[in-house]
C-alpha positions in Angstrom: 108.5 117.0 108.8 105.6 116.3 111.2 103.2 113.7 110.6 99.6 114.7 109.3 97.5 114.7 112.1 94.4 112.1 113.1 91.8 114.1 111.0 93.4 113.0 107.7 93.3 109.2 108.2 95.2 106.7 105.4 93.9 103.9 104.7 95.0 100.3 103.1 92.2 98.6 100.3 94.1 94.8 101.0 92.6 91.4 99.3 94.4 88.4 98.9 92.5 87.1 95.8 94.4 89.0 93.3 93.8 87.5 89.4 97.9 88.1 88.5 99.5 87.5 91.8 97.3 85.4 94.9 98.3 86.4 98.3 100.5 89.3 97.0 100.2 91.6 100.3 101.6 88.2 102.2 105.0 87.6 99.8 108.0 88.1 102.4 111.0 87.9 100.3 112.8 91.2 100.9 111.6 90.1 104.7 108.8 92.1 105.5 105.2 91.7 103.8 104.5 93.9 100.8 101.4 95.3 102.5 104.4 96.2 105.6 106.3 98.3 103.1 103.6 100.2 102.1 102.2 100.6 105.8 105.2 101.9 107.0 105.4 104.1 104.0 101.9 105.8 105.0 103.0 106.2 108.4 105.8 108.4 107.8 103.3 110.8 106.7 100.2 110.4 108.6 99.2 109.9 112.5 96.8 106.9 111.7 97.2 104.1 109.1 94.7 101.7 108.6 94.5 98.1 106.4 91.3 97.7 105.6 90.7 93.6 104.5 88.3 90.8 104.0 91.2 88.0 104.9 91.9 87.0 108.3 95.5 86.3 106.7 95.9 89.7 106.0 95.0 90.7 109.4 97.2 88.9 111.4 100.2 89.8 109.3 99.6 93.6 109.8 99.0 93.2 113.4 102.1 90.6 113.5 104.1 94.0 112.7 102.2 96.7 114.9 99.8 97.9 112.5 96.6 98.8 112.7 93.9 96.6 110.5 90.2 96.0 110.3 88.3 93.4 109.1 85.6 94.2 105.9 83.1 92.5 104.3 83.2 90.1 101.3 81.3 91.9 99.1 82.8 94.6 98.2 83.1 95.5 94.5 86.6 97.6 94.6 88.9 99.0 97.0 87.2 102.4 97.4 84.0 100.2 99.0 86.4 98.9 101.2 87.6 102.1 102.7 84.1 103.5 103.0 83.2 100.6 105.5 86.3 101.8 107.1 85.6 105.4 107.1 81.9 105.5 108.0 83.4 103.9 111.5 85.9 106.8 112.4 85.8 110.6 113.3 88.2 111.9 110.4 87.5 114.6 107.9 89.8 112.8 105.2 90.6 109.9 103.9 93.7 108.9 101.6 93.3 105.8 99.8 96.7 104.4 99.6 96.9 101.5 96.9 98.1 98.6 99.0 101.0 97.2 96.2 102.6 99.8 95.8 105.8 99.8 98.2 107.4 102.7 96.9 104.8 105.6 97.2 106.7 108.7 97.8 106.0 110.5 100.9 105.5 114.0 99.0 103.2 112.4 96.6 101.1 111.5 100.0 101.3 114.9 101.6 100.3 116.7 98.2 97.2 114.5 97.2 96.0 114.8 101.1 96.5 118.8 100.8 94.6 119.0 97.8 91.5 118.4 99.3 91.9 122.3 100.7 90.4 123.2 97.2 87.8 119.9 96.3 86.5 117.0 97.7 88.4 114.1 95.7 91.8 114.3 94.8 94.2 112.6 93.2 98.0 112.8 91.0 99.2 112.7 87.9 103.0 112.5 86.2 104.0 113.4 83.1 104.6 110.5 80.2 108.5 109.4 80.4 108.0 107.5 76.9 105.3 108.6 73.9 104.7 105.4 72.7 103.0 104.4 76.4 100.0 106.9 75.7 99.0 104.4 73.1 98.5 101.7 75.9 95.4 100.7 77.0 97.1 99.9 80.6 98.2 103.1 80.9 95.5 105.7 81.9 95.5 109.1 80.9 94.0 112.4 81.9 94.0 115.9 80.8 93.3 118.8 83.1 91.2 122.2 82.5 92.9 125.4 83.5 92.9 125.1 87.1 94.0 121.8 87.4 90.5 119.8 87.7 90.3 117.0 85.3 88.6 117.1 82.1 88.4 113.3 81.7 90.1 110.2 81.7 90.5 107.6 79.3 92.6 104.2 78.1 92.4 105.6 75.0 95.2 108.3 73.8 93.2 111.6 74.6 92.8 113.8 72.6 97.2 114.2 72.2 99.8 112.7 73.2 101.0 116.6 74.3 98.0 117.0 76.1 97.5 113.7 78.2 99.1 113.2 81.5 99.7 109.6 82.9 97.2 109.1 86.4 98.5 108.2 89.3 95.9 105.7 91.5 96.2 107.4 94.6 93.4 109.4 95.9 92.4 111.4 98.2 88.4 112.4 99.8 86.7 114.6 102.1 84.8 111.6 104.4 81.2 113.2 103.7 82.0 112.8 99.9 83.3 109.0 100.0 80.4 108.0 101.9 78.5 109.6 99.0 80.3 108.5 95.9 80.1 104.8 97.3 76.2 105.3 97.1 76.2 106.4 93.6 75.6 104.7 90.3 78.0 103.6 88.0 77.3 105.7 84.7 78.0 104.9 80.9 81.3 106.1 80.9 82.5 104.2 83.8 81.3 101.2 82.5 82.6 101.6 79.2 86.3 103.2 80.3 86.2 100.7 83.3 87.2 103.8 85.6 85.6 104.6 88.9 86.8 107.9 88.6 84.6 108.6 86.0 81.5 108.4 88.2 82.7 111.6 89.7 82.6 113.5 86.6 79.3 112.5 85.4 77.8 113.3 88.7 79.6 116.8 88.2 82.1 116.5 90.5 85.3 118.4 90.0 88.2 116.1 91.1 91.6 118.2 91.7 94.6 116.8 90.0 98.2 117.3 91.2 101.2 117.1 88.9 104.5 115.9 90.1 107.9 115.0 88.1 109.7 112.2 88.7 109.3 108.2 87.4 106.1 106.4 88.1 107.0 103.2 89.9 103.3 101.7 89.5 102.3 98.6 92.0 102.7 95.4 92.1 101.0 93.3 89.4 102.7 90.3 88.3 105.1 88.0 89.6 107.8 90.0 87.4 106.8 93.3 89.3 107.3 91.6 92.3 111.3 90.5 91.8 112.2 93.6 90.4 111.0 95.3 93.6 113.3 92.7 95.8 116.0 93.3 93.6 115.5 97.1 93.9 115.7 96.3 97.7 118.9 94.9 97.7 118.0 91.0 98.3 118.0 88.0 96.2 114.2 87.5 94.2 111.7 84.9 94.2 108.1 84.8 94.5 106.0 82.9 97.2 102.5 83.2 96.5 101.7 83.9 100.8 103.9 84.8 103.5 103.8 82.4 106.1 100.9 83.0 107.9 98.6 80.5 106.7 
């Protein structure tokens, strides 16, 4: 299948600060960096893939393989800043935020969320609960969809069934007029008490189109214990460094 042509552009939120796991786009141990596998990922599916970073680490180690990478501020709060500084730089009409620890993003889950923006201006996925009892988790965020698959709202909270809720999938999609708007807005009550971004959307009225796919949700990379079960579903021997060797 053709790649998505240079007006949909993906692009990489990387930091090597990470609370759980420091320097987690630099571990090497299956022998290419975790921010590699989910480069090369993106760019089976789209023309341009870009890391967008604050660490000259980071950098280096995607240009060290080929890959495209450009340099951020400090400042930003969250990934979707991040990309925004990127964005407002190029000539795209999309953007894809791929989450940068998450190695095993499907390539149909890409195409969908990127081809969802043919009906609204943010996008993004959601799967189907494998086990009840994680709609109760706090970790685990949930969303239920009106009738034409927009989403109603999302929540840490089990909401308002456990029939109902679907389990959300951070990967988004946005028209590049709309990012460099949502950047600009406020964070509203229910952001701040829900601690979802998302939710800025819907209180400024913004419908945000939600795909469904089957299948299991791998989630990213979080912990050290994420990490070795993703070199061990690579095939290699695990064990966590906390960079990559290019210090």
């Amino acid at each position: 299948m053709p790649r998505i042509g240079s007006s949909t552009v993906a692009i990489i939120p990387a930091r090597f600060a990470s609370t759980r796991l420091p320097g987690k786009p630099l571990l090497k141990e299956t022998g290419k960096f975790l921010i590699q596998h989910v480069y090369e990922r993106a760019a089976r599916v789209f023309a341009r893939v870009i890391v967008a970073t604050d660490d000259r680490r980071i950098l280096a180690a995607v240009r060290s393989f080929g890959g495209e990478a450009a340099m951020t501020s400090a400042r930003h709060p969250n990934g979707t800043c991040r990309i925004a500084e990127v964005a407002s730089t190029l000539k795209c009409s999309r953007v894809v935020n791929v989450q940068g620890d998450e190695p095993e993003v499907e390539a149909k889950h890409l195409r969908l969320v990127a081809s969802l923006l043919d009906h609204a201006n943010m996008a993004t996925l959601a799967i189907p609960f494998s086990d009840p009892t994680e709609t109760e988790n706090p970790s685990r965020v949930k969303v239920v969809l009106d009738k034409s698959g927009f989403a109603l709202y999302f929540s840490r909270s089990r909401i308002p069934s456990a029939g109902d809720a679907l389990l959300h999938l951070g990967l988004y999609a946005y028209t590049r007029q709309f990012l460099l708007e949502f950047v600009k807005l406020s964070a509203g009550r229910l952001e701040r008490a829900e601690k979802l971004e998302q939710l800025r959307a819907l209180e400024n009225g913004v419908r945000i189109r939600v795909g469904v796919v089957a299948g299991v949700a791998r989630g990213g990379i979080d912990t050290a214990e994420d990490y070795r079960a993703f070199v061990e579903r690579q095939g290699r021997p695990a064990g966590v460094r906390k960079t990559g060797g290019t210090e």
